[in-house]
Structure formats: C-alpha cells, structure tokens
N, C-alpha and C positions, 0 to 999 in steps of 0.2 A: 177786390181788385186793387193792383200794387196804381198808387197814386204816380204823375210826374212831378219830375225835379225841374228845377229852371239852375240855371251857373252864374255866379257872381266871381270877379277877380280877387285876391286876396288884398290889394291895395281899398279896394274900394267898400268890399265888407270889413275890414278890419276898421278904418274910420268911423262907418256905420255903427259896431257895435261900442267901439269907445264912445262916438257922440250920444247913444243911447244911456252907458253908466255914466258919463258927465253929464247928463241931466237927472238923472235921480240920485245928484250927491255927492260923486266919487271926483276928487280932482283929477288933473287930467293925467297926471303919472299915472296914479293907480288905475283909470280905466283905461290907460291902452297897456298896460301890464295886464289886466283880466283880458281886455280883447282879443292880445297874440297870442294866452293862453288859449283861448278859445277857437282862434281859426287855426292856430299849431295842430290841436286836435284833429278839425276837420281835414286839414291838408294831407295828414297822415290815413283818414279812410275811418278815424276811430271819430266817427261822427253821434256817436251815444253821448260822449262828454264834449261837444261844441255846443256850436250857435242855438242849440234845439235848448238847452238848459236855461236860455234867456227870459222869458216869461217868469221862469219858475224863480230866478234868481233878482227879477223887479217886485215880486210879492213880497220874498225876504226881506229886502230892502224896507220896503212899506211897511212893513212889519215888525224893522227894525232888527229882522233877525240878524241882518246881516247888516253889518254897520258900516258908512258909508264913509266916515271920517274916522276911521280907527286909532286908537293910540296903544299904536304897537310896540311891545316895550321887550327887553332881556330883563329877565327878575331875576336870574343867576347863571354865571357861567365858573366856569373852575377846572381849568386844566382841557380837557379836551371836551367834557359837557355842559352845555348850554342851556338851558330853559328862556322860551320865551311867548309873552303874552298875546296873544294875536288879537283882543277884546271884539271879536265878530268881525274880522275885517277879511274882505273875500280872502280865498286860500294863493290866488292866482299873487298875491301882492305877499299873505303873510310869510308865505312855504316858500317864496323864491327867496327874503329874508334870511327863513330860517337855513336856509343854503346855503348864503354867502357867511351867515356866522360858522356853520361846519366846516364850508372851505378856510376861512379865516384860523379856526383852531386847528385843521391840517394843516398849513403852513408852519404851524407851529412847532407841534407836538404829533406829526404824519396821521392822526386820524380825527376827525370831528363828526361832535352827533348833538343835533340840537333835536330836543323834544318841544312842540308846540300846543299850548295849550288853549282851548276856543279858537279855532279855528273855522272853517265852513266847507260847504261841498269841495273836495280838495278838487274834483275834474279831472285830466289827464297826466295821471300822477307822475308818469314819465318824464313829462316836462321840465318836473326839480332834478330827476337823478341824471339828467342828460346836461341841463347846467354844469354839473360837477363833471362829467365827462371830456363837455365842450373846453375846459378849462385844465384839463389834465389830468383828474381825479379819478377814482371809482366811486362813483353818487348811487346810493341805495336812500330811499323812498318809501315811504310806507303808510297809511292813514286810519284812525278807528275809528267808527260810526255806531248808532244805533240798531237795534234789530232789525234784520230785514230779509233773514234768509236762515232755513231751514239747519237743523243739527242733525246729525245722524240719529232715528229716534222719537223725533219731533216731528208736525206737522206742523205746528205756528212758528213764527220769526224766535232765532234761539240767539244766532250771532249774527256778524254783517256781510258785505262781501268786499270785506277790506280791500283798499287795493294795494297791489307791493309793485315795486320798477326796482331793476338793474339795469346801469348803464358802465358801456367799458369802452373807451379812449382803444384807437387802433390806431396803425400805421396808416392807411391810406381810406378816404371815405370819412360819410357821417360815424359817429360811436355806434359801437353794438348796444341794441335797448333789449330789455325783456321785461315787460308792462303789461300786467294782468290783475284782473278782481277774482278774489279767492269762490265767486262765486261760478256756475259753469258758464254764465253773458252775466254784463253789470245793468242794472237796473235801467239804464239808457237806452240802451239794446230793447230794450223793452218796450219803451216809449219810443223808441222810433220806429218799431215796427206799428205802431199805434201809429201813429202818425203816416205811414203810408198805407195806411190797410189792408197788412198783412198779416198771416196768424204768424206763429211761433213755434217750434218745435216741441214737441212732449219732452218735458225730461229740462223744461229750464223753468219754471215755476207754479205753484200751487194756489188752488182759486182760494175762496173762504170758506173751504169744507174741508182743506188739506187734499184735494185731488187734484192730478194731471189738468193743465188744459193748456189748448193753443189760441186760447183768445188772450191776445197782450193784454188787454184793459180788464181783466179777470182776476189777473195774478196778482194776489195778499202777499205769499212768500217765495222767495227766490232759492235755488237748489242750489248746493255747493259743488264744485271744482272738485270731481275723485273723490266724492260722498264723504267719508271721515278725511282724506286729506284738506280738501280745500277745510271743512268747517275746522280742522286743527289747525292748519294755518288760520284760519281767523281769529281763533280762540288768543294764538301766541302775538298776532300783531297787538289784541288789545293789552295784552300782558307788559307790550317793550313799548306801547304809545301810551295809552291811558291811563294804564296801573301805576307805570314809571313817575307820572305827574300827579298821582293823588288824585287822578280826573278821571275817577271809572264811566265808564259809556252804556255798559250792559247790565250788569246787574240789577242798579237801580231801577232800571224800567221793568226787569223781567218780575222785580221782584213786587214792584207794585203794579204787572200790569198795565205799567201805560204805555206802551208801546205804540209810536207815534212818529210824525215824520219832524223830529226835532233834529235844529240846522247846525249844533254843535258836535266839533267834533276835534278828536287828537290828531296831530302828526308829525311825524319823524323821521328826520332826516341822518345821511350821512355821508362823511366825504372821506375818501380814504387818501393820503399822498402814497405814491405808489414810487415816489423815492427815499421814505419809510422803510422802504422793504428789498429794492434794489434797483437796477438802471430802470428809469421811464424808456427809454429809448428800446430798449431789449423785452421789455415788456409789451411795446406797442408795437413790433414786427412780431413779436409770438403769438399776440390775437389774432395778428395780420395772417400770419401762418397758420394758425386753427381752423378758420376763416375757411379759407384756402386747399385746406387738407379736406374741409367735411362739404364742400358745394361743389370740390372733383371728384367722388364720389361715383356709383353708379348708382341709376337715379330711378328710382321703380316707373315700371309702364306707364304711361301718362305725364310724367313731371317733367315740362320741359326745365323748369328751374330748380334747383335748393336755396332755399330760402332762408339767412340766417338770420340771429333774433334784431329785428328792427329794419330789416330791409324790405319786407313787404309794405311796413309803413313810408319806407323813403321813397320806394316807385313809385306809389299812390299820392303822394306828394311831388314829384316832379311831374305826372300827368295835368294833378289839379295845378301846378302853380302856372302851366303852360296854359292848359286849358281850360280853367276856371273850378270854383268848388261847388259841385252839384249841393242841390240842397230839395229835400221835398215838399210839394206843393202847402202839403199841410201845414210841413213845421212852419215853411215861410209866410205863410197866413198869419201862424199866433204870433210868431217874433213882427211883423208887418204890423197887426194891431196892437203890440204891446209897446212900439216904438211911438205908434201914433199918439197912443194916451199917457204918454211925456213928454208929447213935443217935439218927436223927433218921424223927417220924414224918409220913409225907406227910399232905398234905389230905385230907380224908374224900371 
C-alpha cells in the first residue's frame, strides 16, 4: 500500500537540509549550494534525485567518499577546454564550477566544455545545463558512473544510466530543459518507489537472476531507454566524460568484476554563446516560436495540454512552491533520523 506524504515549504526545507550538510563538514556556501540542488529537484516533481538521496549522501560523507572540504582545482584549461579537479567534492558545488568555467571560455571563444574529474552523485543533472541557459547560453550536461544497468545482450550491470540535460534560453518563460537518465527511470525512481510501498513496473529493472520484477527493493540491474539506444547513449557519454579525462568508469570494474556502488564519477559540461553563431535575440523568439507552433497543435483525445521539454517540471514547481513540497512518510523518516544522528533537529 502507497505510503503518506506530509508538505514542507521550500524556505524552510531548504535550511533544514543545508543545516544538516553544515554539520557533517560542508561550509556553509557549499551546503546551501547542495541544498538548492536538492529541493530544485524536488520542486520540479523529479523527486528520485532530491531530499530522498540525503541518508545515502551522510554515509558517503562518513566514509569520506565524498569529501566535505574539497580542493577543487582547474588542472588545465586551453582555449575553449577546461579540465577540472573536483577531489570528492559533492557534485551540486563541483559541476556548478565546472559551469561557470564553460560559460567563462564561451564568453571568449563562443563555446566552453569543461570535463570534471572525481566527481560524485551529480543528482538533477539539469540543474547545470539550465545555469547556462538562465545566463543566456545553450548548457548541455552530461555525467559517467559505474555499472548499473543492463546492455543489450546482458543480464548483469554492462554500462550506467548516465544522465544527459539540454537547456535552451527562450523569449518569454523559464528555458526549455530536456533532462533524462539513459536508463528507462534512474535508479531513484527506484527507491522511492521503495520508499512508498509501491511496486514498479515490468520492464524498468532486473532482480539477481537477470529476471523481470516489480519489487523496487529486488532490482540488481536497471534497463535501458529504447534497449540499444539508451545503452549507446551511455556507452558514448562514458567515451566524451570518462575516456576524455584518462578516467575510465566501466571497464575497470567490468573487467575485474567488482562492480559495486563506487561514488566516483566524470562530468561534463557545456556552454555554447549563441552569439557565436548569430542574433541571441532572433534566436530566443525562434524557440519562442517553436514553442508555440508545436503546443497549437491538435492535441490527441484526452490531452488537455502539450507539454514542452521542461514545462511539466515548471508547473509542478509552482504548485509545490505555492503549496508546499510533498514528500513521503518513509523517505521523511530516514532523512528525520539521519538529521538527528548529527545534530540536527527536523521540522516540527
């Protein structure tokens, strides 16, 4: 049976979860840069990469996988690419960096791409390419992880379920996003069906026999996004994140086998100037227009809307920021207790 949610305000969870990573570590910039990461997610509906990740990202911590005072460094930049160090430092602090060093070399030379190397769970990968958006850019996003999801072929974990965002600057409104895991749900999805006590659909991951099941807390490996597409998209993210940086992700594990829930990971960013290329202004009434052209449309039976990419998550975001960001009984149990055993006391 599907568990209840209780609603928190964003003002008030978003403190909450900063004041939780300022006590395991993080100063205070970087933990209210992880925090807005994390309730941006929720506000948008993509509640698989929020507050629900928080338990699992104080173990890290503990652990040291994720380092809480990073010294995050550029080890070389050179005309419009960038390399830069992230030495375990959340993704929400390292990838928003590695952003502004993209937009920096588009300013320059109209396009930037910064590859990030050790990195961590990057979360709602969107979040960087809409950066570059919100600033007048075209921001593309991208992250490579360890095995965790099925090849065409395969029944055990082959590649991951990378995630890739496009975001594009319009004339009127938030930017157009297109934010997706190459797998057919990301592993959150997962767990939070677990978290409310719900099953899963057949056909989004495989137990420890490589067989179908709808029990979340089942699932060894995860299925990819349009069976050979999604897994060739992943295969090619690791190739422009991982491979680029001499930081391969997959191999080594496949090839020894250990395949494991290790917290490092590549990513890559990019910012385009899109007056590189010709009028920004002419440019953002043509999305405007695209827009426009495909949600007048006629709309097959049932659909009272057409939905363009990132607007189902901007509705779902002004209901929550009106009326609060649901959250379920479960998740807010373990984040509840994972707050308490650092010090920190939840909202009433």
């Amino acid at each position: 049976m599907a568990q209840e949610s209780i609603r928190l305000g964003k003002a008030e969870l978003s403190a909450f979860v900063s004041a939780i990573f300022a006590a395991v570590g993080l100063k205070k910039e970087h933990a209210d840069e992880w925090a807005k990461m994390l309730v941006w997610a929720n506000l948008r509906g993509t509640d698989s990469h929020g507050i629900i990740r928080i338990p699992r990202y104080i173990d890290l911590i503990k652990a040291r996988s994720i380092n809480p005072a990073p010294n995050i460094r550029i080890e070389r930049k050179s005309g419009a690419a960038v390399v830069l160090e992230a030495d375990r430092a959340p993704s929400a602090v390292a990838m928003t960096m590695a952003m502004a060093e993209a937009m920096d070399c588009a300013r320059t030379v109209h396009v930037g791409m910064c590859a990030a190397r050790h990195v961590t769970h990057t979360g709602a990968i969107g979040y960087f390419a809409v950066q570059a958006a919100e600033a007048g850019f075209v921001g593309i996003a991208m992250s490579a992880s360890g095995p965790m999801m099925a090849y065409p072929g395969t029944s055990v974990p082959a590649v991951s379920s990378n995630p890739i965002a496009f975001a594009v600057p319009r004339r009127n409104g938030r930017p157009y996003l297109l934010d997706f895991s190459t797998g057919v749900v990301a592993n959150g999805k997962v767990m939070g069906a677990a978290d409310r006590g719900e099953k899963i659909p057949v056909g989004w991951g495989l137990d420890k026999d490589g067989k179908d099941t709808t029990d979340p807390k089942a699932v060894k490996t995860l299925l990819p996004l349009g069976g050979a597409k999604g897994a060739g998209l992943s295969f090619m993210i690791e190739c422009m994140s991982s491979l680029l940086l001499g930081q391969p992700r997959l191999a080594p594990d496949l090839e020894n086998w250990a395949i494991g829930d290790d917290p490092f990971l590549n990513g890559t960013v990019i910012a385009i100037d899109i007056a590189g290329f010709g009028d920004p202004d002419r440019f953002a009434a043509e999305a405007e227009r695209l827009g426009t052209a495909i949600a007048g449309l006629a709309r097959a039976e049932g659909v009272k809307k057409i939905m363009l990419p990132g607007e189902r998550g901007d509705t779902i975001r002004a209901e929550r920021e009106a009326n609060g960001i649901p959250i379920a009984k479960g998740t807010w149990q373990r984040i509840a207790k994972a707050a308490q055993a650092v010090g920190v006391t939840p909202p009433a």
